[in-house]
N, C-alpha and C positions, 0 to 999 in steps of 0.2 A: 925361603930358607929360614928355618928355628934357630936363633941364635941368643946364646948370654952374651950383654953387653953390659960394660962395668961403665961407671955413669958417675962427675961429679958437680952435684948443685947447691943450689939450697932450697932450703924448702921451710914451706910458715906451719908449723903445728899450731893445731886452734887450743885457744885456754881451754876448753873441756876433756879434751885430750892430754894433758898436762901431767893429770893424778898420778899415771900409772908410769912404768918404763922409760925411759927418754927413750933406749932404742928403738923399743917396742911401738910408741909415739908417733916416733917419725917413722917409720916401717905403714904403720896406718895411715899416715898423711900421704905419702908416697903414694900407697894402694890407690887413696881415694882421689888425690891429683891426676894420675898418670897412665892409669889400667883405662884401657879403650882407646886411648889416644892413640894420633896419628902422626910420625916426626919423620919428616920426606927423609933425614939421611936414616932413621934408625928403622923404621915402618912402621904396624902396628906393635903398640906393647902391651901385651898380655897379662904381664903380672912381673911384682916385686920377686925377686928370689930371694936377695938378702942384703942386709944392712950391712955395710965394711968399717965406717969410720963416722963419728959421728962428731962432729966440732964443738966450741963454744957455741949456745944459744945467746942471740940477741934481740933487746925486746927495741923496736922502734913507737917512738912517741902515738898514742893513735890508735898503738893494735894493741890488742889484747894477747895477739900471737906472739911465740916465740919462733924467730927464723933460725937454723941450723946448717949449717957446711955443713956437708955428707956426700959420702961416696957409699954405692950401692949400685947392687949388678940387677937387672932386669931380663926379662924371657920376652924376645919380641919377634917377630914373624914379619920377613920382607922379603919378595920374590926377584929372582936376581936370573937375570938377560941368560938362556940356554941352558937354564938350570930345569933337569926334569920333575915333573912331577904329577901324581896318584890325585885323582877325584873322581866326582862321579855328576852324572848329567841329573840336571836341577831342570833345565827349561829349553828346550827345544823351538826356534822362530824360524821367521823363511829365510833370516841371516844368516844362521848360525846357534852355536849349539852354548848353552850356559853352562859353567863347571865350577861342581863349586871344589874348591882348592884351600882347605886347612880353616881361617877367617876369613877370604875373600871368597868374589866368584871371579871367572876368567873368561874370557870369549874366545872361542874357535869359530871364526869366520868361516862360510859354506866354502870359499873357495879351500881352506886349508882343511877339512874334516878326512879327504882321501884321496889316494892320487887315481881317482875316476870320476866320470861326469855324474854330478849327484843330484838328486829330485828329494823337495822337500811334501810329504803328505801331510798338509795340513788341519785334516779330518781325526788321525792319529798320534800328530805329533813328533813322525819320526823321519828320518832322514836313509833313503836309500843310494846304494852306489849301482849305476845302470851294468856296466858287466861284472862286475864281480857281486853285486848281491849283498854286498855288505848292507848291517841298518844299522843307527844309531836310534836310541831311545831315550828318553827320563828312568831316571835310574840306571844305566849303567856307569859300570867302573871303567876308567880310562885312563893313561898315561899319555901325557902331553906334555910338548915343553915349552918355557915361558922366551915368547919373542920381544915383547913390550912389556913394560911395567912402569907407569906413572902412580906412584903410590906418594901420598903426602900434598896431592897439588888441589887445586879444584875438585875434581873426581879423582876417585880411584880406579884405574882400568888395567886393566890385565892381559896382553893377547897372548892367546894361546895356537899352537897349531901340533896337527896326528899324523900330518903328511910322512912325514920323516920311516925310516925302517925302523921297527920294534916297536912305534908309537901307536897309539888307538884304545879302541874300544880292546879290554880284557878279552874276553869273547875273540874276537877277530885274530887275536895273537892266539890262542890258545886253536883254532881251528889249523892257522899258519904251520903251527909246531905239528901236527896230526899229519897233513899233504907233506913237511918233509920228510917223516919219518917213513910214510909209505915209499 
């Protein structure tokens, strides 16, 4: 889930960054400290959105920086336990199917891809379901929802599952809708 979260820390502005702004300053330091990072309770942060408060700077013996108390809201992306969500297939193994999912990827294990006995071709990469016919490929779009998510730890893992009604391959629902309207 995309979320603004409002955030108060401090933060070292380097002396070259000094000349210009103080807000503008630490707005920069921010960017360059914190965009790509990973914080298990917050998830990935993607970017500064804005600067709220910005304190007295203090210079400590030593540095050249200036540190600042600030409050500032951030755009960060963390996947949260039966929350659905849109991707599309990155990589297809004889496990399971890769999805990539906004900045992450996510695993759909073979057993959760469909509620039928499924066969992986590993000549073409795609994943069939034995009666219904279903295929899964690289590159489709799919709606799946998230069962696990260990985001911030050692790795970051994702499980994902299609089994559920409404979920899958785009494709698959769209055929769905066709049989019932006949």
């Amino acid at each position: 889930m995309y979320r603004i979260v409002t955030v108060e820390s401090k933060v070292r502005v380097p002396p070259e960054m000094l000349s210009s702004n103080v807000r503008e300053a630490v707005k920069k330091a921010l960017e360059q400290q914190l965009e790509g990072t990973i914080d298990p309770r917050i998830g990935l942060i993607l970017g500064i959105v804005s600067v709220e408060e910005v304190g007295e700077g203090k210079v400590l013996p030593g540095d050249g920086g200036v540190h600042y108390y600030t409050k500032f809201k951030i755009l960060a992306f963390k996947p949260e336990i039966n929350e659905l969500v849109y991707g599309e297939v990155i990589d297809n193994t004889e496990f399971g199917s890769f999805i990539r999912i906004g900045p992450f990827d996510g695993l759909v294990h073979i057993s959760q891809l469909m509620d039928d006995f499924v066969s992986y071709d590993s000549k073409n990469s795609v994943f069939l379901g034995k009666q219904t016919k279903k295929t899964l490929k690289e590159g489709d779009k799919v709606i799946a929802r998230v069962i696990a998510s260990s985001i911030g730890k050692e790795e970051n893992k994702i499980g994902l599952t299609m089994r559920q009604p409404g979920l899958g391959a785009l494709h698959w629902l769209e055929e769905e809708k066709k049989k019932k309207k006949k």
